[in-house]
TORMILO-265138 format. One record per residue (C-alpha): x, y, z. Coordinates in steps of 0.5 Angstrom, whole numbers. Each point is the difference from the previous one (the first is absolute). Example, Ala and Ser with C-alpha at 12.3 -4.5 7.8 and 13.67 -1.06 7.14 Angstrom:
<recs>
+-------+-------+-------+
:    px :    py :    pz :
+-------+-------+-------+
:    25 :    -9 :    16 :
:     2 :     7 :    -2 :
+-------+-------+-------+
</recs>
This chain:
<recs>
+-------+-------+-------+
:    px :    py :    pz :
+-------+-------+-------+
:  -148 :    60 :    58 :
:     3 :    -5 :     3 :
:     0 :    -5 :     7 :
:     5 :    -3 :     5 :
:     0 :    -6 :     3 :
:     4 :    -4 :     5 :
:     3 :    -6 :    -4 :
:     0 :    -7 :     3 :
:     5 :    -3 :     1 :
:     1 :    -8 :     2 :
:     3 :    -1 :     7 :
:     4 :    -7 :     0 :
:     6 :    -1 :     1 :
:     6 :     3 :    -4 :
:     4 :    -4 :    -6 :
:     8 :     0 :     2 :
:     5 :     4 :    -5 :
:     2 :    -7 :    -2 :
:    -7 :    -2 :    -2 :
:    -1 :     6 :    -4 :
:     7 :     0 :    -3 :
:    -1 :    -7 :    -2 :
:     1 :    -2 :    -7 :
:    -7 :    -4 :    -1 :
:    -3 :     7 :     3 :
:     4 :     4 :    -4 :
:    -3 :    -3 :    -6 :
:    -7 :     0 :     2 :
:     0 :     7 :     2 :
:     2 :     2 :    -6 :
:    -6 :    -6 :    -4 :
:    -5 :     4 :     4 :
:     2 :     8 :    -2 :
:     0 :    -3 :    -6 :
:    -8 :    -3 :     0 :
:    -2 :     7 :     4 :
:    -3 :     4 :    -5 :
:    -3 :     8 :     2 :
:    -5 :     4 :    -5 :
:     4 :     1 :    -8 :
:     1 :     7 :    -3 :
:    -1 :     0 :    -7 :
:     8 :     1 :    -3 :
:     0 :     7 :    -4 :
:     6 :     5 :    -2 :
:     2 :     1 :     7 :
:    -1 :    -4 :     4 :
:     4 :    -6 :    -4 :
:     6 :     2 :     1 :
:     3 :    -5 :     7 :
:     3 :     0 :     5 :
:     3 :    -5 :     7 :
:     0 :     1 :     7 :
:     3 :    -4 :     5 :
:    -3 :    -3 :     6 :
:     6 :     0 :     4 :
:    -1 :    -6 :     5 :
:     6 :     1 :     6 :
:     1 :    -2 :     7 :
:     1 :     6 :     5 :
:     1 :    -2 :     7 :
:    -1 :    -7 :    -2 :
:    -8 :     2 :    -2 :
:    -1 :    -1 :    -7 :
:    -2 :     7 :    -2 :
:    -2 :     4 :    -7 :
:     4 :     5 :    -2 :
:    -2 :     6 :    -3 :
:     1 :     7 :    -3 :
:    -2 :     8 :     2 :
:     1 :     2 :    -7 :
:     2 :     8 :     0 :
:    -4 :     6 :     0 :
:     2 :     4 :    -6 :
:     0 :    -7 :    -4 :
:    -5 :     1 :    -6 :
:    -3 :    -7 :     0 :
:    -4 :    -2 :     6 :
:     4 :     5 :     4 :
:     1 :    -1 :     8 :
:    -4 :    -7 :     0 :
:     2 :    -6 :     2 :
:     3 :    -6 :    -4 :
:     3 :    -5 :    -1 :
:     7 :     0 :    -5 :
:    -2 :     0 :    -6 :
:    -1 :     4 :    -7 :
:    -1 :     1 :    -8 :
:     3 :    -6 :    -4 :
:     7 :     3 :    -4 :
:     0 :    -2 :    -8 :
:     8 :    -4 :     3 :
:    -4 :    -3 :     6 :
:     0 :    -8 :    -2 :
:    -7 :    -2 :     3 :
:    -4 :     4 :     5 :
:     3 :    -4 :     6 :
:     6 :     3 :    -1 :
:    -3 :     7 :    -1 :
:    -3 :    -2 :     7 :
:     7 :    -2 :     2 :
:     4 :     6 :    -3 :
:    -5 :     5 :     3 :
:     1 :    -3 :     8 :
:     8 :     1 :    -2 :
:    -1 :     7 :    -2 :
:    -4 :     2 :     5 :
:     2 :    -4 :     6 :
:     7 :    -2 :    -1 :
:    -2 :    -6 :     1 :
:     4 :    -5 :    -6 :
:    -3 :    -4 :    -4 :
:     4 :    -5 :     2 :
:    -2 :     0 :     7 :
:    -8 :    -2 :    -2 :
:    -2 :    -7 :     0 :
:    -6 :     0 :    -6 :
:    -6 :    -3 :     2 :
:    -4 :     1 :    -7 :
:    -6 :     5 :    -1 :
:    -7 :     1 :    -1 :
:    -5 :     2 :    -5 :
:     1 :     7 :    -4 :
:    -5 :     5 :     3 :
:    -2 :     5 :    -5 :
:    -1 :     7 :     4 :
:    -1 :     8 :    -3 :
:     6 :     1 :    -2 :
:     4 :    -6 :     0 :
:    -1 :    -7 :     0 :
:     5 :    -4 :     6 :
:     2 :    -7 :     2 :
:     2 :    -2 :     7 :
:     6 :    -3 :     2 :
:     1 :    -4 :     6 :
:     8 :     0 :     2 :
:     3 :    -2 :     7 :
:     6 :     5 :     2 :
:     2 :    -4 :     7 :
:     2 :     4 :     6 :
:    -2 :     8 :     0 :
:     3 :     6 :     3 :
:    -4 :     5 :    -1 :
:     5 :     5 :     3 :
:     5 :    -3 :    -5 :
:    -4 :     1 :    -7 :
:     3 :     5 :    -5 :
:    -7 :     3 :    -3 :
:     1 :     4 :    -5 :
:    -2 :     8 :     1 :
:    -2 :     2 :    -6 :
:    -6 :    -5 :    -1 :
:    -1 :    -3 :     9 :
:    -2 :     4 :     6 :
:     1 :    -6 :     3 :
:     0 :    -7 :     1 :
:    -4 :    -5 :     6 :
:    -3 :    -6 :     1 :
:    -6 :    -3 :     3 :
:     0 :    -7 :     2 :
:    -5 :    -5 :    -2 :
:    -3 :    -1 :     7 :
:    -2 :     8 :    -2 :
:    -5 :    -2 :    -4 :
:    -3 :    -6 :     4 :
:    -2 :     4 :     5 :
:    -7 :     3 :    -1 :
:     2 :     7 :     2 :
:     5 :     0 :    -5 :
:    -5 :     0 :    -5 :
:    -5 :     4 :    -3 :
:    -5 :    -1 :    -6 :
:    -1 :     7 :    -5 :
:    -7 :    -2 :    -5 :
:    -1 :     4 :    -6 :
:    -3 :    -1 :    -8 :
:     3 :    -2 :    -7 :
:    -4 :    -1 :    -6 :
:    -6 :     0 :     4 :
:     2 :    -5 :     5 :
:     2 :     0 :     7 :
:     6 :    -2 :     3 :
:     5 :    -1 :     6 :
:     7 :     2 :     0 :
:     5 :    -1 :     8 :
:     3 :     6 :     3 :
:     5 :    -2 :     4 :
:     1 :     5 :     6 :
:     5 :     0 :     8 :
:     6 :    -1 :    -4 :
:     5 :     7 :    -2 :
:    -4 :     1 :    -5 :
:    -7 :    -2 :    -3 :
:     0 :    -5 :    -6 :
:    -5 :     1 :    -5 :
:    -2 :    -1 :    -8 :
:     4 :    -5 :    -4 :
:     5 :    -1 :     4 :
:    -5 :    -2 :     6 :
:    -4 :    -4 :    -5 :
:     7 :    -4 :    -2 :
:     1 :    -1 :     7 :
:    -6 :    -3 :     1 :
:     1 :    -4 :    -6 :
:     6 :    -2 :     3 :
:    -3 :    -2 :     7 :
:    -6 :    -4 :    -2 :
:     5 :    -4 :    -5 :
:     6 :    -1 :     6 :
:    -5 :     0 :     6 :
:    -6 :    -3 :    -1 :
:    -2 :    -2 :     6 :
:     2 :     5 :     4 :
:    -2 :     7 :    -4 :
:    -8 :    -1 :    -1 :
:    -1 :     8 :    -3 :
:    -5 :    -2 :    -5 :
:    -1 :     4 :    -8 :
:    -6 :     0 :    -3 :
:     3 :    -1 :    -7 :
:     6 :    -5 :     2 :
:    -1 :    -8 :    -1 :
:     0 :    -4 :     6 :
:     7 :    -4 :     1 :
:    -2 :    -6 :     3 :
:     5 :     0 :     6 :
:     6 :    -5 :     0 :
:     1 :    -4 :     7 :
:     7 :     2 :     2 :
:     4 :    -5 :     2 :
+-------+-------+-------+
</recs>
């Protein structure tokens, strides 16, 4: 059983890429996914081994925009879902930002080199694996000129922030765990829907970066107190 509901969405005036990018903002965002904390699962056998993802932050047309996977059909995990790039933690990988940082290459194409690190969140412990959010900034984006691998994309597409500001963009789906009632986002009017973890990693992602222009609210989550934007 479950209930959809449109999000609310704030209607003020949006931030300049500039603004965003900024390094103060940068450190902020970053503060805050580090504060929000979402319903902990106990760690068992299988569900301690990690994993990373990437929350790739790009400029599309110059809209800043998140970019995201379509993960292939005949995968064995999560297949024909959308994600972001991201994957399990190799026995070589350095830390787990690097292990973000590796998947986006193999999947996307996309250079290590070519990703500017803004930090991470909280590790947030699923089912089968725990995963930590990465955020990095690609700069300028063609779609049309990605190098998606075939093996594991179906395809790669982007959606720009103001997407999700926009109150018609944005569903709501409740369900139960452990006797409690939830809420997570849905995202919709894109390519594709956004859902799931990838769809609660974005909305941690948003609350932290725009405060005062995304206003979708999760039970379980702190309130950021909003920073005034200079």
């Amino acid at each position: 059983q479950h209930s959809v509901t449109t999000s609310n969405c704030a209607k003020q005036d949006f931030p300049s890429t500039e603004l965003l990018l900024n390094e103060q903002n940068r450190i902020e965002c970053i503060k805050k996914m580090k504060y929000i904390k979402v319903p902990e699962r106990e760690l068992t056998d299988e569900n301690k081994k990690r994993a990373a993802v990437l929350i790739p932050l790009c400029l599309v047309k110059d809209d800043l925009s998140l970019l995201y996977t379509l993960r292939k059909a005949d995968l064995k995990r999560h297949r024909g879902q959308v994600s972001f790039p991201g994957g399990m933690e190799d026995a070589t990988d350095t830390s787990l930002e690097y292990t973000a940082l590796r998947e986006t290459e193999e999947e996307l194409g996309i250079s290590r080199k070519d990703i500017h690190l803004w930090g991470s969140g909280c590790i947030y412990v699923g089912k089968e694996f725990s995963v930590l959010p990465v955020v990095g900034y690609l700069g300028d984006i063609d779609i049309q000129k990605l190098n998606p691998n075939p093996d594991e994309v179906e395809v790669a597409f982007t959606l720009p922030l103001k997407h999700f500001c926009e109150p018609k963009n944005c569903k709501s789906t409740q369900f139960r765990y452990r006797g409690q009632s939830y809420i997570l986002p849905t995202y919709i009017n894109g390519e594709y829907r956004v859902w799931g973890i990838t769809a609660l990693i974005t909305h941690i992602f948003l609350v932290s970066l725009l405060p005062n222009n995304y206003k979708h609210k999760l039970n379980f989550i702190k309130s950021v107190v909003p920073k005034k934007q200079m």
